[in-house]
C-alpha positions in Angstrom: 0.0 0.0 0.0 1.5 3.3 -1.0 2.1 6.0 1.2 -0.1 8.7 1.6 1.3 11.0 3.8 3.0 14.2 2.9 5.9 13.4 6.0 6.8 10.1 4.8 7.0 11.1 1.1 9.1 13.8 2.5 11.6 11.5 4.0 11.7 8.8 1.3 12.7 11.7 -0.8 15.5 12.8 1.6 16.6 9.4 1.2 17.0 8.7 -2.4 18.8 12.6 -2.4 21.1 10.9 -0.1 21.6 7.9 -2.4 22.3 9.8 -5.5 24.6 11.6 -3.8 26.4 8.8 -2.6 26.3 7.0 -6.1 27.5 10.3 -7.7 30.6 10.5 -4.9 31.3 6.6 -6.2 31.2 7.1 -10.0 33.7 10.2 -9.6 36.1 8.0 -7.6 35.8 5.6 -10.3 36.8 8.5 -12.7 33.1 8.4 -14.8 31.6 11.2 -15.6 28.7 10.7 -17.7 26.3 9.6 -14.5 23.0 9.6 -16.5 24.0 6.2 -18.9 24.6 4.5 -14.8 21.6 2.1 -14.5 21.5 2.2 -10.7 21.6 6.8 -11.0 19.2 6.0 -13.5 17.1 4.1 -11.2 17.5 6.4 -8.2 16.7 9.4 -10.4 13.3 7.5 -11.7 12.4 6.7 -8.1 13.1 10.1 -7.0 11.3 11.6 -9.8 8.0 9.1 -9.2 8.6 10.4 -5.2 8.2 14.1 -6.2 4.9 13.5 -8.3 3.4 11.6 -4.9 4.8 14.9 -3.0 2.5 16.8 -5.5 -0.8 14.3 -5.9 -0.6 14.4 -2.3 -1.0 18.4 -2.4 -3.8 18.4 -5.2 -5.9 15.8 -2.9 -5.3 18.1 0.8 -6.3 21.1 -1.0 -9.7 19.1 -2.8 -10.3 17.8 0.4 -10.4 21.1 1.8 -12.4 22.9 -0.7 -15.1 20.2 -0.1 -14.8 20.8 3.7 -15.6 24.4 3.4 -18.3 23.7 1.0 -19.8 21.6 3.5 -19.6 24.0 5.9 -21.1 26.6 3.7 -24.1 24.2 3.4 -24.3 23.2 6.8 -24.8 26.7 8.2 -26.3 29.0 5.5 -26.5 32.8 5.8 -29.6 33.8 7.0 -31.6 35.2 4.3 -33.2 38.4 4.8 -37.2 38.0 6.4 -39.6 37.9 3.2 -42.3 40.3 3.2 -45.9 38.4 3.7 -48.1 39.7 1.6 -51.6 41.0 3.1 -54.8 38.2 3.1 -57.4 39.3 1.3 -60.3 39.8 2.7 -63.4 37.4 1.9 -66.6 38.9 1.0 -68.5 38.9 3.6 -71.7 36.3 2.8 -75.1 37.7 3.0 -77.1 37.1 5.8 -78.8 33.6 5.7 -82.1 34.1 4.4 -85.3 33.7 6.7 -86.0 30.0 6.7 -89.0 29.2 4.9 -91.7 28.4 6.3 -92.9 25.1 6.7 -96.5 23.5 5.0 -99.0 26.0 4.0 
C-alpha cells in the first residue's frame, strides 16, 4: 500500500537525495563522468522523480479535500436570508345574511 502521507514522502525523498549523492561520490572515484548512462543513477533518479509526483498528488488531494470541507460547511450553516415580506390576506366577501328559513307546510 502506497504512502499517503506528505511526511513520509518527504523523508523517502530525503533518502534517495542521499543515495544519488552517494552513487555520484562513487562514479567520480571511479573517474566516470557521464552519470545519466549509470543504470543504478538511472534508477534512483526515476524513483526520485515518481517520489516528487506523490509529493504533488498528495497536495492536489489536501487542498480538494479542503475545498469540499468548506463547501460543507457553507451548506451546513447557511446565511440567513433576509425575512420575506408576507403579503396581506385578502379579505373574503363577507356572505349575505342567511335568508329567513322558509316556512314550513301551507
Amino acid at each position: 500500500m502506497p504512502s499517503k502521507t506528505r511526511d513520509t514522502r518527504e523523508n523517502q525523498k530525503k533518502l534517495y537525495d542521499q543515495r544519488i549523492q552517494e552513487r555520484r561520490a562513487d562514479l567520480e572515484k571511479k573517474g566516470i563522468k557521464e552519470f545519466n548512462k549509470d543504470k543504478v543513477y538511472e534508477h534512483l533518479k526515476a524513483k526520485q522523480r515518481a517520489i516528487m509526483k506523490a509529493i504533488v498528488a498528495i497536495d492536489v488531494s489536501n487542498a480538494r479535500n479542503e475545498h469540499r470541507k468548506e463547501a460543507a460547511a457553507e451548506q451546513a450553516a447557511p446565511v440567513p436570508a433576509a425575512p420575506k415580506e408576507k403579503k396581506p390576506k385578502k379579505e373574503k366577501p363577507e356572505k349575505a345574511e342567511k335568508a329567513a328559513p322558509a316556512k314550513a307546510g301551507n
